[in-house]
C-alpha positions in Angstrom: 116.8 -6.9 4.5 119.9 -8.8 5.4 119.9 -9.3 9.4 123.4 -7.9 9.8 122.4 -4.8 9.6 120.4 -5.4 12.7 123.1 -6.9 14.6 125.2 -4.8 17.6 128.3 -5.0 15.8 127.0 -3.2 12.4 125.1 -0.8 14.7 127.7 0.2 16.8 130.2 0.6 13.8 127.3 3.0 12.1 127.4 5.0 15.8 131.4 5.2 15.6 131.1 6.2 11.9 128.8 9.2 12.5 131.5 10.5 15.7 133.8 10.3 13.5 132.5 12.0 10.4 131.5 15.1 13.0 134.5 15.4 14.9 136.1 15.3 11.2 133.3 18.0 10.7 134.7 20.0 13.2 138.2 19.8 11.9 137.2 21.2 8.6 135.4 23.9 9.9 138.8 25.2 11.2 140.5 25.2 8.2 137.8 26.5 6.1 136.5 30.0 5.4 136.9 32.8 7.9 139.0 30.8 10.5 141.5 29.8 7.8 141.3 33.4 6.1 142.1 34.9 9.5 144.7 33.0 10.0 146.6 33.3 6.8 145.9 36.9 7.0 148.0 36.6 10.4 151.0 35.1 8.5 150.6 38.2 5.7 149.2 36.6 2.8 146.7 38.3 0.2 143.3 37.9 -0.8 143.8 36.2 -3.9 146.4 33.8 -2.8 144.1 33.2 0.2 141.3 31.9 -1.5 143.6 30.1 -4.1 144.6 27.9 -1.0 141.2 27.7 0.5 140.1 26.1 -2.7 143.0 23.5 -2.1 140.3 21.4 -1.2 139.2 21.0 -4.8 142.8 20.4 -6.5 143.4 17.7 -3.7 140.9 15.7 -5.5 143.1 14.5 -8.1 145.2 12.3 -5.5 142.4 10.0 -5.5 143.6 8.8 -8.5 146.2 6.9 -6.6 143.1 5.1 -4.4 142.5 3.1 -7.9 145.3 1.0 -7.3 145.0 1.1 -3.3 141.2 -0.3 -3.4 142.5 -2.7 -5.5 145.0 -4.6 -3.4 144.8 -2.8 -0.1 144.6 -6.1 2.7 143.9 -3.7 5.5 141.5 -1.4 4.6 141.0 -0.1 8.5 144.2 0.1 9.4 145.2 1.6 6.0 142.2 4.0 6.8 142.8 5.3 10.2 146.7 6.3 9.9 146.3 8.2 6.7 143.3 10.2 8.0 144.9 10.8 11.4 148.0 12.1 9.9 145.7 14.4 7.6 144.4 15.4 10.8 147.7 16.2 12.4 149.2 18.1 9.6 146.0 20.4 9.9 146.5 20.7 13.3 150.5 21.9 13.1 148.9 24.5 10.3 147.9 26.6 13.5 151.4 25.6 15.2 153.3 27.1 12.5 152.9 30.9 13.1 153.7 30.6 16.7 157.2 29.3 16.0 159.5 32.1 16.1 161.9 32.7 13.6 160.8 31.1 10.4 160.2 34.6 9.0 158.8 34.0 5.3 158.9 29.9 5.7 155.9 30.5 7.5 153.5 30.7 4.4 155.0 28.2 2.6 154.8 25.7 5.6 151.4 26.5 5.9 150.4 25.9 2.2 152.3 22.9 2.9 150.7 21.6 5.9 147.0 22.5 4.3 147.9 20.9 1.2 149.4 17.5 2.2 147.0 17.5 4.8 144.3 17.6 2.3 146.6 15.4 0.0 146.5 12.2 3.0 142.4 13.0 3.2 141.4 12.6 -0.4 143.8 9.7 -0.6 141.8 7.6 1.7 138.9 9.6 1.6 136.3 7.5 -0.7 137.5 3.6 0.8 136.8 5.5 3.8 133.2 6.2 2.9 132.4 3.0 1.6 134.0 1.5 5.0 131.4 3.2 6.8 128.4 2.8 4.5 129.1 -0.9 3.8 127.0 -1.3 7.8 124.2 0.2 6.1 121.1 -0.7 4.2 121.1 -0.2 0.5 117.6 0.7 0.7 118.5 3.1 3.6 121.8 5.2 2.5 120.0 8.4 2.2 118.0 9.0 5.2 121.3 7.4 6.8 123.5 10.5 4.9 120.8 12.7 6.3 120.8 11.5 9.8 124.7 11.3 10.1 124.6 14.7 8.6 122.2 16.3 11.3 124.4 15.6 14.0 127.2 17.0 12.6 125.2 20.2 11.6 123.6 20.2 15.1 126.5 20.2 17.4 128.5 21.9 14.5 126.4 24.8 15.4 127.1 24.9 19.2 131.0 24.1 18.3 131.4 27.1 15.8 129.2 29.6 18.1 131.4 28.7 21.4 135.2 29.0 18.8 133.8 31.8 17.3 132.7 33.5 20.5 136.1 32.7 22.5 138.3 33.7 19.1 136.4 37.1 19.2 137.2 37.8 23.0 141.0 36.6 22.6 141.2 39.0 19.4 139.7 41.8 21.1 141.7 41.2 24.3 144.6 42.0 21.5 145.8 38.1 22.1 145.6 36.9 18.4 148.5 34.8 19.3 146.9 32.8 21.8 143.8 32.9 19.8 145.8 30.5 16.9 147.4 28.7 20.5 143.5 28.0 21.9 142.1 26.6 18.1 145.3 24.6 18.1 144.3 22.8 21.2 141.0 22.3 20.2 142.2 20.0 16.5 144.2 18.4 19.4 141.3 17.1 21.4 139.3 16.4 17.9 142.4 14.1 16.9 142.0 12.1 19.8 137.9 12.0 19.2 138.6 11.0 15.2 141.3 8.3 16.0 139.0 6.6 18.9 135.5 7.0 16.7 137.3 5.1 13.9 139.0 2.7 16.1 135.4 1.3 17.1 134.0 1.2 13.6 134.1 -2.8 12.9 136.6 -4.8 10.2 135.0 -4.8 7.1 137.9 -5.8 4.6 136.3 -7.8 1.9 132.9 -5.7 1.7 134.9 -2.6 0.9 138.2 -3.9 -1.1 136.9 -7.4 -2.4 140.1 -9.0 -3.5 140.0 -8.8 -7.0 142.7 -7.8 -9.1 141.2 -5.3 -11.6 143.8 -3.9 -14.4 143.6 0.0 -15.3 141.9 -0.9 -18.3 139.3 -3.2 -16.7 138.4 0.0 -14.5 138.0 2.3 -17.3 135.7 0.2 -18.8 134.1 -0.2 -16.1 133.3 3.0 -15.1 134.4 5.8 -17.8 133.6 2.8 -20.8 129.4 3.7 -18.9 128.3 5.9 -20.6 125.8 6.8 -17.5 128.7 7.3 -15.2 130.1 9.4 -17.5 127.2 11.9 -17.5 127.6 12.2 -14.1 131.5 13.2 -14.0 130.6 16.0 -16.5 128.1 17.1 -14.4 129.9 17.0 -11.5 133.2 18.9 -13.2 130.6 21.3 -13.9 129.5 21.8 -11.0 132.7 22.0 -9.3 133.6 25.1 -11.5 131.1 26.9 -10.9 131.4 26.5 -7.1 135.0 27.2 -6.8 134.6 30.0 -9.3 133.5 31.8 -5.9 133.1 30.2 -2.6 136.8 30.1 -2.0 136.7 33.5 -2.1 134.2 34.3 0.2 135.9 34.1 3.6 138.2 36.9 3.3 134.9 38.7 1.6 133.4 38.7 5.0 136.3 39.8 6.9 137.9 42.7 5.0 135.0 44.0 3.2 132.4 43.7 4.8 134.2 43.8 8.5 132.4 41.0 10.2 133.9 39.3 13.4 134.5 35.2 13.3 131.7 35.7 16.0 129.4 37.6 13.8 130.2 34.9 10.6 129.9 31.8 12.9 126.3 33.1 13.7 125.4 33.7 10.3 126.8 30.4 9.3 124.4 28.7 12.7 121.7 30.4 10.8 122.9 28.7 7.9 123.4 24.7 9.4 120.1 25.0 11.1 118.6 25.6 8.1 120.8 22.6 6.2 119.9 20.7 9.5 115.8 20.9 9.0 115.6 20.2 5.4 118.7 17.4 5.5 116.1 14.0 6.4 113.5 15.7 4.0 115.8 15.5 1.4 117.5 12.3 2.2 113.6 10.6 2.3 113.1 12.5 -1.1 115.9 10.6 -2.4 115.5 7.2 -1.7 111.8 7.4 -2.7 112.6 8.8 -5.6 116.3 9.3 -6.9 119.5 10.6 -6.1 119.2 12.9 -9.3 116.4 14.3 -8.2 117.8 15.4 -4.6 120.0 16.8 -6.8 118.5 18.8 -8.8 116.9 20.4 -5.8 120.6 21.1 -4.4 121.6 22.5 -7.7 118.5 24.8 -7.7 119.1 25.9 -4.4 122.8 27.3 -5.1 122.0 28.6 -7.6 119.7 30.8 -5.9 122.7 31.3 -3.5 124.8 32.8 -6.4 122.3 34.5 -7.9 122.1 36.4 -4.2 125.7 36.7 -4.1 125.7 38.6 -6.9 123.9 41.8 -4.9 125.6 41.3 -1.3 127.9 44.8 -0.8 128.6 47.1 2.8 124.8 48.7 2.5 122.9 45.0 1.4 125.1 42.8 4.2 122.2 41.2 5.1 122.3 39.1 2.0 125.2 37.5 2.9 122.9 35.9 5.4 120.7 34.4 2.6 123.6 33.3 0.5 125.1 31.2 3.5 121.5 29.6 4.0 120.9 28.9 0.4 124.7 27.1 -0.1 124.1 24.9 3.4 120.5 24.0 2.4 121.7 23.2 -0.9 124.2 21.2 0.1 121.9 18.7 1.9 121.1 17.9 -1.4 124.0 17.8 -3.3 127.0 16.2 -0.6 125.5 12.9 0.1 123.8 12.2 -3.3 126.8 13.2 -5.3 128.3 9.9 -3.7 125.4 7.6 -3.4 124.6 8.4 -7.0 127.7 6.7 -7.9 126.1 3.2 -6.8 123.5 3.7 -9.6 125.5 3.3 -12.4 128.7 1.8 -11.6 128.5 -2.1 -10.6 129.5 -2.4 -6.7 133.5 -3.3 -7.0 134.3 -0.6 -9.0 132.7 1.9 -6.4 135.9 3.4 -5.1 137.5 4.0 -8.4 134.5 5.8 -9.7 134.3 8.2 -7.2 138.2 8.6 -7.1 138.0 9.4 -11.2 135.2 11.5 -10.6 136.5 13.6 -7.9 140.0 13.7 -9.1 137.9 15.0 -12.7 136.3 17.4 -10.5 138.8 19.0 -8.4 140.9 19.6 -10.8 138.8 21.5 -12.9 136.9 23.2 -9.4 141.1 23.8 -8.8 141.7 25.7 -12.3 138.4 27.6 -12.1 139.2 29.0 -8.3 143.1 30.3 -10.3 141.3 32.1 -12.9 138.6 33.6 -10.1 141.7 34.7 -8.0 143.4 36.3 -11.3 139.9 38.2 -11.8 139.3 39.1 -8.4 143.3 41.0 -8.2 142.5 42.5 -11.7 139.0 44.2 -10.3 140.8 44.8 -7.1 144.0 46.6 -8.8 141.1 48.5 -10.8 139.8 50.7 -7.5 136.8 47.8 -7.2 135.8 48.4 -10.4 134.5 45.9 -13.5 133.0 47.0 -16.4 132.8 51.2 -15.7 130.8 49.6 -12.5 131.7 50.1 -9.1 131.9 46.2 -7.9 133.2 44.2 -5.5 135.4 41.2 -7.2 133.4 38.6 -5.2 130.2 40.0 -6.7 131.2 39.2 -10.2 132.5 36.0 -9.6 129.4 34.7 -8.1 127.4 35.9 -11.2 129.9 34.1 -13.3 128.7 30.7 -10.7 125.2 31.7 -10.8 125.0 31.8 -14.7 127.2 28.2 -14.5 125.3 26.3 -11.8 122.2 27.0 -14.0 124.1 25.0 -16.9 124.2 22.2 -14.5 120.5 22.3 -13.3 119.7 22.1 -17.4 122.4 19.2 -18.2 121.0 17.4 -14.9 117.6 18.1 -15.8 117.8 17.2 -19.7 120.4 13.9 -19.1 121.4 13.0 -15.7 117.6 12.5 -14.4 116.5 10.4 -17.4 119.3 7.6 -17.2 118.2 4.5 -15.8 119.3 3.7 -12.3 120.5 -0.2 -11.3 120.3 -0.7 -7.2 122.8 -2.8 -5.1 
């Protein structure tokens, strides 16, 4: 193994990295699922538009399409790095700000699909040199069980962080203080700002491992990653997946909320249950990997969700217990589909063009994860508008949306079975 991944200075970046990934952890947390569906409830919006923006995250994908040209001929890639994730930070941040200025009336929603979006916009835009910044101090041979460990921190203290916001949320609500419920959470991104910025700020220079200077041409990087046929397996089955996901889980928060009436309390203890789980079987699968592929961790992940869905499918007011399995089954299946749906990228796709592949691939992706969560938000008003009703059935929206995931995500488990897992692998 080379030795400078044994030095102080590669170590102490791979440290900074991991703060910086949870306190970015953290951040997303808060503008995810039932804290961003109560607060856009607060500013009046409706289900459907609600989990339309939640699944923002999916459509903000496609900027990465402008980090072809940025990898390319980007001098400082920290620098570059830090400002455009801090301001991403920020804009999240002023999301909860928003609806505690007086006197913006209707502005409010727009400012905060705004805020959410260009926030996510500024993320995604940095968001893959920014991973291959932090992974280029660590061991080819040791990405996985690195992906695992830098997950587990974030899972473990993610639990204590959303049981202790969930907890003080619910006592503000209760106290009828929703307002300085939005002012406390606010205060909070503030603090994780300052945690994100000074984590990065201690990650080392790294310029030429993770933007070599070499001036590729748009049709060099097509070539070079869409012209692979191997590569190209993996952004349909990616895309794929992406649909079915976003199909439901944007959907989801407000789910939990309005119909079956839990507290953020309530959800952030269901969703401990569901990181301790991720948390336990995240270096299993991370070893499982490197011995044997990324493919095969994710295959494991895909199975997993799609037992998820396939639960979703029966969660209603008398069966809310099952919403408990579902949350397990997505975070467990998630510590097999997150890390190796980036590290698989490096089997395929030579080492220079490693940015660009996993902007095309996302951008691919999230646009078609965006689409899918727009038609799911279109059924989910027309079953809504119906009395709850699909079919003759009595039904909740959000239960025929996950069997529309379950019966996709089982798609991808067969394409990534039949094709992905046969394809030779190349490491670097």
């Amino acid at each position: 193994m080379d030795e400078r991944f044994n030095s102080a200075e590669y170590k102490r970046s791979r440290v900074s990295y991991v703060i910086q990934c949870t306190a970015e952890y953290f951040v997303s947390i808060l503008v995810a699922d039932a804290f961003l569906a109560k607060l856009l409830k607060y500013i009046g919006l409706s289900d459907s538009v609600i989990g339309i923006i939640s699944s923002l995250v999916s459509f903000a994908f496609l900027v990465q399409l402008l980090s072809i040209p940025m990898a390319c001929s980007m001098k400082k890639v920290k620098l570059n790095v830090i400002v455009y994730d801090s301001l991403s930070v920020l804009l999240f941040l002023f999301t909860y700000v928003i609806p505690l200025i007086p006197g913006l009336g209707k502005a409010v929603g727009v400012l905060a699909f705004f805020c959410i979006s260009f926030g996510f916009f500024l993320k995604y835009l940095v968001l893959n040199i920014y991973f291959k910044w932090g992974n280029s101090f660590v061991s080819p041979d040791k990405r996985g069980s690195f992906s695992a460990t830098k997950e587990m921190v974030s899972l473990l203290t993610g639990i204590g962080f959303t049981l202790l916001m969930g907890f003080i949320t619910d006592r503000l609500e209760a106290a009828g203080k929703t307002r300085e419920c939005f002012v406390f959470i606010a205060a909070v991104m503030a603090v994780l700002a300052v945690i994100n910025l000074l984590a990065a700020l201690f990650i080392a220079n790294n310029d030429e491992s993770v933007a070599p200077r070499v001036d590729h041409s748009m049709a060099d990087v097509m070539k070079n990653t869409m012209g692979v046929p191997a590569f190209r397996s993996v952004v349909i089955m990616h895309t794929l997946f992406e649909i079915a996901r976003f199909f439901s889980i944007g959907f989801m928060g407000t789910f939990k909320t309005q119909e079956l009436l839990f507290t953020l309390g309530t959800i952030q203890v269901i969703n401990m249950l569901g990181n301790l789980a991720r948390f336990f079987l995240s270096r299993p699968f991370g070893r499982f990997s490197d011995r044997t592929s990324y493919a095969r961790g994710y295959i494991l992940g895909l199975l997993l969700y799609a037992m998820a869905f396939g639960v979703g499918i029966f969660v209603t007011g008398s069966t809310w217990w099952l919403i408990v399995v579902y949350t397990i089954g997505v975070n467990t299946a998630m510590a097999g589909i997150n890390a190796n749906s980036y590290n698989m990228t490096y089997s395929y796709v030579k080492d220079e063009y490693f940015v660009q592949a996993l902007a095309i691939k996302s951008s691919i992706g999230g646009v078609a994860g965006f689409l899918a969560s727009l038609l799911g938000g279109w059924i989910l008003s027309r079953i809504q508008n119906a009395g709850n009703r699909f079919l003759g059935m009595a039904v909740y929206g959000q239960q025929v949306l996950n069997g529309l995931s379950f019966v996709l995500c089982i798609l991808v488990l067969i394409y990534t079975i039949r094709v992905i897992d046969k394809q030779k692998v190349m490491k670097q």
